[in-house]
C-alpha positions in Angstrom: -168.2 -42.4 15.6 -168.7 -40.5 19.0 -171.2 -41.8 21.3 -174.5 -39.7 22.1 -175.2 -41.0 25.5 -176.3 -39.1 28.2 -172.6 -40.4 30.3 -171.1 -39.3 27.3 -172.7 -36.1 26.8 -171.7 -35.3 31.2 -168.2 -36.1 30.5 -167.6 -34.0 27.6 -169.7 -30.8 29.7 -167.2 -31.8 33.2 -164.2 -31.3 30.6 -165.3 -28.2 29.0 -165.9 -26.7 32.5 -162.5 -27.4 33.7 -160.4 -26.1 30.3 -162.6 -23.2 30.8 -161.0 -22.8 34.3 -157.4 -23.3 32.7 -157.1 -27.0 33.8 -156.0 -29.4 31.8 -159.2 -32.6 31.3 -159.3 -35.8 29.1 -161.2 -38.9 28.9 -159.2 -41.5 30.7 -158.5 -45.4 30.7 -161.1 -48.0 29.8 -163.6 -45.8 27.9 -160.9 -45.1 25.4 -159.7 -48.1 25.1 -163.3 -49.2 24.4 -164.0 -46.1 22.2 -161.4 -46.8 19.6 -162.4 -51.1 19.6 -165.6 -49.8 18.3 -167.1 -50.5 21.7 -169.8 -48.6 23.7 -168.2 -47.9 27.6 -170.0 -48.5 30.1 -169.3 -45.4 31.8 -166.6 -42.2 30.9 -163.8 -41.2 33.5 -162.2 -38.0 33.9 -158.4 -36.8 34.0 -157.9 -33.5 35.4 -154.5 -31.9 36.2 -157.3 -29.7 38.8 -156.4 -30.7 42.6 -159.8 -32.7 44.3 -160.6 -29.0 46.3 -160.9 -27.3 42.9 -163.2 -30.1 41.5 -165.2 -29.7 44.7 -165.4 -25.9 44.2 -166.4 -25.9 40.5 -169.3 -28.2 40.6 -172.4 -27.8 42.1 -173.2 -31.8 42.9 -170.1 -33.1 43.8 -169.5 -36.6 46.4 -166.2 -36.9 47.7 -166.3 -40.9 48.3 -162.2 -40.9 46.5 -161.0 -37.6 47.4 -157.8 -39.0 49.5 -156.8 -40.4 45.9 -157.3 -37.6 44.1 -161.0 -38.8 43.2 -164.3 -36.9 42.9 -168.0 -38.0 41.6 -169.6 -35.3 39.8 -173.2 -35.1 39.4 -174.4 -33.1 36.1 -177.3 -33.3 34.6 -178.5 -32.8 30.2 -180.5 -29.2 29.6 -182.9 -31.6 27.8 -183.2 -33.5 31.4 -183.7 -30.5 33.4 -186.4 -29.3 31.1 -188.4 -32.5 31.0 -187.6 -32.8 34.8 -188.9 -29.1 35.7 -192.0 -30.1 33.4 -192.7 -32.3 35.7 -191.8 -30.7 38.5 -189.1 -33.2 39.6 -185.7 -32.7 40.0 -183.5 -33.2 37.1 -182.0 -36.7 36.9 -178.0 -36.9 37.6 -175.3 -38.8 35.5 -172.8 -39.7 38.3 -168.8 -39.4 36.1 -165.8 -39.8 37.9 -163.1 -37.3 37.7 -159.6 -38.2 38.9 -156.6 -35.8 39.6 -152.9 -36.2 37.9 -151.3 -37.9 40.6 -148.0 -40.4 40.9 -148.4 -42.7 43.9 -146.0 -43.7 46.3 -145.1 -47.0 47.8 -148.3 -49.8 48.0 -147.6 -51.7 51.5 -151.0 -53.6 51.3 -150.8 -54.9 48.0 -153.6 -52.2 47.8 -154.3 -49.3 48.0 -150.7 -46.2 47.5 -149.4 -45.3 51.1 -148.9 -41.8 50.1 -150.2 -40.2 47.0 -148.9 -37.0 45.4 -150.7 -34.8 43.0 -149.5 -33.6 39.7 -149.7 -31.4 36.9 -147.9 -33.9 34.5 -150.9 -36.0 32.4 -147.9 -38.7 31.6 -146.6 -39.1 35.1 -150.6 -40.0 36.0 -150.9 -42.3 33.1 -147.3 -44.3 33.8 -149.1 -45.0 37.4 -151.9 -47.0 36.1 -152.4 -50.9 35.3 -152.1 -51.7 31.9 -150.8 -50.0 28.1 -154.6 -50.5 26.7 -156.2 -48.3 30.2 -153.1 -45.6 29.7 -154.6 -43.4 27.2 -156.0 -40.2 27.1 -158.3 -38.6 24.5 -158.7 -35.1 23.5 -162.1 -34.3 23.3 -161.7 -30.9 21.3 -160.4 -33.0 18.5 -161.9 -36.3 18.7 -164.8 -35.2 16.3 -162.7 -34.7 13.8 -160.3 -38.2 14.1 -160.4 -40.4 17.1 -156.5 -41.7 16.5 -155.0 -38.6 16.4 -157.1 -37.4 19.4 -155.4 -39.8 21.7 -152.2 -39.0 24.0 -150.0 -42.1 24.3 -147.7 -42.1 26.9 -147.3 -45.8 27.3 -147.4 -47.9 23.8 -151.0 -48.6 24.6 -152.2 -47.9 20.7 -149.6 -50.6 19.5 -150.6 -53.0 21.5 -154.3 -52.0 21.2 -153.9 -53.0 17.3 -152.3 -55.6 18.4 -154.1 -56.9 20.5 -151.9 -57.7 23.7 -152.6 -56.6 27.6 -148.8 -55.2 28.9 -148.9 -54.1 32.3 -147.1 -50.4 32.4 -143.4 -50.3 33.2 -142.4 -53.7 35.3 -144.5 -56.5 35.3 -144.0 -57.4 38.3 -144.2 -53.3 40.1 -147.6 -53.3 38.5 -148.9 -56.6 40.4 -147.1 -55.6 43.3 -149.1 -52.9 44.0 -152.4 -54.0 43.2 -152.3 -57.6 43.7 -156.1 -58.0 41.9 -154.3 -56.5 38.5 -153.1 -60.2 37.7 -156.7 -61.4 37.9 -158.0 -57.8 35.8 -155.2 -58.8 33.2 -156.2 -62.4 32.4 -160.2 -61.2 32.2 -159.4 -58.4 30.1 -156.9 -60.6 28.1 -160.4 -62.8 27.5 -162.7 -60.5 27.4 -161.1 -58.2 24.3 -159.7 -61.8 22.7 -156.0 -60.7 23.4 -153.3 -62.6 24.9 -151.1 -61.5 27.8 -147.1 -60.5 27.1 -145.3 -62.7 27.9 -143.1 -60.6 30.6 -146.9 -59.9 32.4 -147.5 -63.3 32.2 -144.8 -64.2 33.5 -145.0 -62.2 36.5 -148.1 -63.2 37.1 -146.9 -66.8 37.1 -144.3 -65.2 39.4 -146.6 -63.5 42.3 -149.8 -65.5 41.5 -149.6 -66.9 44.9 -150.6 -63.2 46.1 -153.7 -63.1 45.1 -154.6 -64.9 48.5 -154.0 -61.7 50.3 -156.6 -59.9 48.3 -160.2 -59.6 49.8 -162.3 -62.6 49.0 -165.0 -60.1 47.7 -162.6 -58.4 45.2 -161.6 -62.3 43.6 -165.1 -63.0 43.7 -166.1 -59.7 41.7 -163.5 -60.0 39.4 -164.0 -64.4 39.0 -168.2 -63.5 38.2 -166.8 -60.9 35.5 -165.1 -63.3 34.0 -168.1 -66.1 34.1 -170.6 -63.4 32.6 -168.6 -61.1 30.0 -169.2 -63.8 27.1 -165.7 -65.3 27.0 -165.5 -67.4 30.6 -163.7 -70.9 28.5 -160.8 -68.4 27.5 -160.6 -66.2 31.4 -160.1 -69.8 33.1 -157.7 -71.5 30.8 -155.4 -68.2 31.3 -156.2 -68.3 35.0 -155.1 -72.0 34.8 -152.0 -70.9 32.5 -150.9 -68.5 34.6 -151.0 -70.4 38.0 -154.0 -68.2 39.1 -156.3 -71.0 39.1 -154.9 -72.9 41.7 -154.4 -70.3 43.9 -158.2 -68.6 44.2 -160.0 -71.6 43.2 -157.9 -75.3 43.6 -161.1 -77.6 43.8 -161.8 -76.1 40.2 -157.9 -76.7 39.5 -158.3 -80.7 40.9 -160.9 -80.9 38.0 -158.0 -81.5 35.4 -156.8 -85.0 34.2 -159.7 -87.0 36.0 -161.5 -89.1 33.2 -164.8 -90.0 33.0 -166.8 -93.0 31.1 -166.4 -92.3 27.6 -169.6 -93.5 27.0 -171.2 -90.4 28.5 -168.7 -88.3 28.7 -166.2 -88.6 24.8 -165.2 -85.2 25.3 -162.7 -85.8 28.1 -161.8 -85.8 31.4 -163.9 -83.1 34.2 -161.6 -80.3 33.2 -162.9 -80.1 29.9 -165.9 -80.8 30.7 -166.5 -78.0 32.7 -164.5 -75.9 30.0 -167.2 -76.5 27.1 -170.1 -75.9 29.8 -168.2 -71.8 30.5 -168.2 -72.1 26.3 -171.6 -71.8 26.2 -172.5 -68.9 28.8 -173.8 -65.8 27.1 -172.7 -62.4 28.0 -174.4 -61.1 31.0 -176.0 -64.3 32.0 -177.2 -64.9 34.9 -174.0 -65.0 37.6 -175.6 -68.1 39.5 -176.1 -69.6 36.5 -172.5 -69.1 35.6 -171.1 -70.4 39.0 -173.2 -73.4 38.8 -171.6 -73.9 35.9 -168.4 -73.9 37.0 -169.0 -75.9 40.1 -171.3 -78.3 39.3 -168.9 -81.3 39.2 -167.2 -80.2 41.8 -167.5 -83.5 43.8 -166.3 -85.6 41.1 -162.3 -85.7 41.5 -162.7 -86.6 45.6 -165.6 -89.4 44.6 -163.2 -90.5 41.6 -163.0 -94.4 41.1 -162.9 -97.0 38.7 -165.5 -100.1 39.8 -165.0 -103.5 37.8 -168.1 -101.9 35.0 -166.9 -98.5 34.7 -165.3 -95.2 36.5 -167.4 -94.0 38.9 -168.5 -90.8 40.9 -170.3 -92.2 43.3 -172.1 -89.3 45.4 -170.5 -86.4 43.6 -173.4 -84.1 43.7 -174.0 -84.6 47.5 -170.0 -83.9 48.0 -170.3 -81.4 45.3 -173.2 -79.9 47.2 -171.0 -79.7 50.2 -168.2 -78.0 48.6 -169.6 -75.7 47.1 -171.4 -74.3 50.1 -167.6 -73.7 51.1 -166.7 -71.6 47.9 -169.4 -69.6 48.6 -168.6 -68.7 52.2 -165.0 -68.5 51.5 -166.2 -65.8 48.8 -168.6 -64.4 50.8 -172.0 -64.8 48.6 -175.1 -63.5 50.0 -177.2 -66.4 51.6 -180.1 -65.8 48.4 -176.9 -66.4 46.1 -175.9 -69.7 47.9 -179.2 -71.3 48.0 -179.7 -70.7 44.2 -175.9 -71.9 43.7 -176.5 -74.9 45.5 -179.6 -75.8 44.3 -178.6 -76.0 40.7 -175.9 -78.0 42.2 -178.0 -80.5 44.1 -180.6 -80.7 41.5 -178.7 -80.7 37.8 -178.8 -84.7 38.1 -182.5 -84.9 38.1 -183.5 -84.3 34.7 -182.6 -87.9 33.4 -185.6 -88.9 35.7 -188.0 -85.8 34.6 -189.4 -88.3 32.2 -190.6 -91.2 34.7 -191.2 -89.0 37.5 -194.9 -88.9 38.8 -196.7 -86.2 38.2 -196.3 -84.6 42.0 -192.6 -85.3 41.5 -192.4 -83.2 38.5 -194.3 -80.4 39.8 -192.3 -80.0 43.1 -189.7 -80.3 40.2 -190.8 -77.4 38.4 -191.2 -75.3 41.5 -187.4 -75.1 42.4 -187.1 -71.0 42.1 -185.9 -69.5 39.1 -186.7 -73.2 37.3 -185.3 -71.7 33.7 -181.7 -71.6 35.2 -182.0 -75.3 36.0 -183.3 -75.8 32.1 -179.9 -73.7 30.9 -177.6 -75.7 33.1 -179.1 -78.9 32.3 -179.2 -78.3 28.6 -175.4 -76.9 28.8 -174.4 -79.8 30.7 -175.9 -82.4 28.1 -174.6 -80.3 25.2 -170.9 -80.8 26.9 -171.3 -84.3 26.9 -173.5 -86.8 24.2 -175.3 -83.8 23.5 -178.6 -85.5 23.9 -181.7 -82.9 24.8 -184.4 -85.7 25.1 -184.7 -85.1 28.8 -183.9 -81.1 28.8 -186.8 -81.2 25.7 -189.8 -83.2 27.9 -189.1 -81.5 31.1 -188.8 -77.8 28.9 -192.1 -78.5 26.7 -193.8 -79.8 30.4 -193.0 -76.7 31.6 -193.5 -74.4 29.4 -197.5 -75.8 28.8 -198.0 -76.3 32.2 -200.0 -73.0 33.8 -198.7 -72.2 37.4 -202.2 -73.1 38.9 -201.1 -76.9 38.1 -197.9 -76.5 39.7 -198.9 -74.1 42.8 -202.6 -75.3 43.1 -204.6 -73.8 46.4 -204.0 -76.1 48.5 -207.6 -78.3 48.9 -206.2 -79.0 52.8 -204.8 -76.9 55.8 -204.4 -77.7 59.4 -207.4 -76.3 59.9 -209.8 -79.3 58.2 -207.4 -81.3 60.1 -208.2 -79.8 63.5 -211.4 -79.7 63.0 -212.0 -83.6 61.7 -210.7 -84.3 65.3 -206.9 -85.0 64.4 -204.4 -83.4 67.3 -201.6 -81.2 66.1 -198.2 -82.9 66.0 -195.4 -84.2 63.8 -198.2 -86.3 62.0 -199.7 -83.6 60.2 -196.6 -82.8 58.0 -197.0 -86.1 56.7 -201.0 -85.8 56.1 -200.9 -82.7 54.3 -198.3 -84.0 52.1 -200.1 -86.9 51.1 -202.8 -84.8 50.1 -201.0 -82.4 48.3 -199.8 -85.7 46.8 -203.0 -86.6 45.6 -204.0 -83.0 44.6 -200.7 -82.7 42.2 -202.3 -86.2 40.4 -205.4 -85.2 39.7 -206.7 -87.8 41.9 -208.5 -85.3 44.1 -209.9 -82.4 43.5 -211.9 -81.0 46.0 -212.4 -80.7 50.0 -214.2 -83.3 50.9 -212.2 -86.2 48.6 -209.0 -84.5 50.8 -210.6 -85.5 53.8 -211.8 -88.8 52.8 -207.9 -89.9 51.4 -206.8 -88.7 55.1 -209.7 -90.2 57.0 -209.0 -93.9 54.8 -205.0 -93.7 55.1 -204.4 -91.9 58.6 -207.7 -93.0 60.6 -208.0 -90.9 64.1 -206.4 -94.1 67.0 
């Protein structure tokens, strides 16, 4: 069954406008490959044997961000949206679909992007250019109504490996990578995300050029690394990545994880590597991607703090070292400074719940007021349920949470620098600590209004 989305509905009106020209126009790559699993795309690309000057000419909206590869964005917009729109006397909202020219592309010197690309008329010579079998096919769209299988134009094997479920790179293994180095990191997260396994010749040349990945831009690795930790299958994308020598190449602290045991009586499923394997088990499709990489990297510090005292191994100050090397993955792949400090505080703090339960009651509000607190609860819980699987602490400090209203845990502050000042204390280095014994007493429900502030301060900080 066809989809009925507005994307949908722009491609199929781009096509019709360019076979009405004479052109040749199909649906191309990922949204048929998704279209025939059963699978809604995301978003519908264009194949046009029309040059990018033509595409510019034809449309009315057009952005030419890809034209020196043959790529145009078309802006269209529904007869039902332009109605609604001139209703209300806006202008008609745009569905943006790429359209791509026929082209075969020369030699790739940067491991890139093609140093010279040529256009064509010939659909199959554009379709023996791309990445993989499964992203080579085009679909008729005069006859897909009628039966999506027979629509498609195969060029490439990709139908027989679609039904059977294997990601071959085009041509020569090995050609493939070499032009786009990122394709051997796109081939083990589709491999995982569809729940097919690589053949063997791409996996093999992947093994082969794995350690060129490195000259890929640290933003592209860490794009294509997050897809992997929030598409729903993240255990499966890094056991290929370790399988195929990827693993060691873009993230080798994650790599160092592997063979280092830990006390079996916290930790009977295994050593750190599996470990951290049945934490990315549990991550849910489009979960949170801080949430994910904390996952990952939250025992990061344990291999380099690895020892075995006379009682039991040991990782003394793993979360501190962990802290500290994660702060490095996430400059050496160039996170926003937002996305480090959530990163690393669900690093720092994911040891803290075994003390949620004795904590005073100002200790577990400052607790509860690290942002985005429900990320540490998912960690926490993940992390328990890839160990003993015992909950107790996730459950009190979730249930403590959960009843506690935000008044309790951000109260209005009872004192300010300004009582301070004007009890006769003089501004300095001091009144950090006074307003923080206050606050103290506040979050216990020992005080509760002005004055009893000022008398705690007057009693434990009296003016020399």
């Amino acid at each position: 069954m066809l989809p009925t989305t507005r994307q949908f509905d722009a491609a199929l009106k781009i096509i019709a406008t360019l076979r009405a020209a004479g052109h040749e126009a199909y649906l191309a790559g990922g949204c048929v490959r998704d279209l025939l699993l059963g699978r809604e795309p995301k978003d519908f690309d264009v194949a046009t044997s029309a040059n990018p000057n033509v595409v510019l000419e034809m449309f009315p909206r057009t952005f030419a961000v890809g034209a020196h590869f043959g790529v145009v964005l078309v802006g269209t917009s529904g007869a039902a949206d332009a109605a609604g729109a001139a209703e209300a006397g806006l202008a008609p909202p745009q569905v943006v679909t790429e359209v791509a020219t026929f082209r075969s592309d020369g030699a790739y010197s940067d491991g890139r992007h093609p140093d010279a690309v040529r256009y064509t008329v010939s659909a199959e010579e554009d379709v023996r250019r791309r990445d993989f079998t499964i992203n080579g096919l085009l679909l008729d769209t005069s006859l897909a109504a009628q039966d999506l299988r027979s629509a498609v134009i195969d060029h490439v094997g990709g139908l027989e490996d679609l039904e059977a479920g294997i990601v071959r790179a085009i041509g020569h293994p090995g050609a493939r990578f070499e032009e786009d180095h990122l394709r051997m990191l796109r081939a083990v997260r589709f491999a995982a995300r569809l729940g097919f396994t690589l053949d063997p010749a791409t996996a093999a040349a992947i093994r082969s050029l794995a350690a060129k990945i490195k000259a890929v831009s640290r933003e592209r690795v860490r794009d294509e690394l997050t897809k992997m930790l929030t598409e729903g299958h993240a255990r499966r994308a890094f056991e290929l990545l370790d399988e195929t020598g990827l693993l060691a190449e873009v993230l080798p602290e994650v790599e160092k994880m592997k063979n280092v045991e830990q006390p079996p009586q916290f930790h009977p499923e295994g050593d750190v590597w599996v470990h951290t394997l049945m934490l990315l088990d549990q991550l849910p499709a489009e979960c949170p991607f801080t949430l994910a990489w904390s996952a990952l990297l939250h025992d990061v510090g344990k291999p380099p703090t690895f020892r075995i005292a006379p009682d039991r191994i040991r990782f003394d100050g793993h979360v501190e070292v962990g802290v500290a090397m994660t702060a490095e993955i996430c400059r050496r792949f160039r996170f926003s400074n937002d996305e480090t400090r959530q990163i690393l505080a669900l690093v720092e703090n994911h040891m803290r719940f075994a003390d949620a339960p004795h904590m005073r009651a100002s200790t577990l509000k400052r607790f509860f007021r690290l942002e985005n607190f429900p990320e540490h609860l998912a960690l926490h819980r993940m992390d328990c349920m890839a160990a003993s699987g015992n909950l107790e602490c996730w459950e009190f400090a979730r249930e403590r949470f959960e009843a506690m209203p935000i008044e309790e845990v951000r109260p209005q502050p009872l004192i300010s620098g300004r009582e301070l000042i004007a009890a006769g204390y003089k501004p300095g280095e001091k009144f950090r600590e006074m307003l923080r014994a206050a606050e103290d007493a506040q979050l216990e429900g020992t005080i509760s209004t002005t004055e009893e502030g000022m008398k705690l301060i007057r009693e434990r900080f009296p003016i020399e």
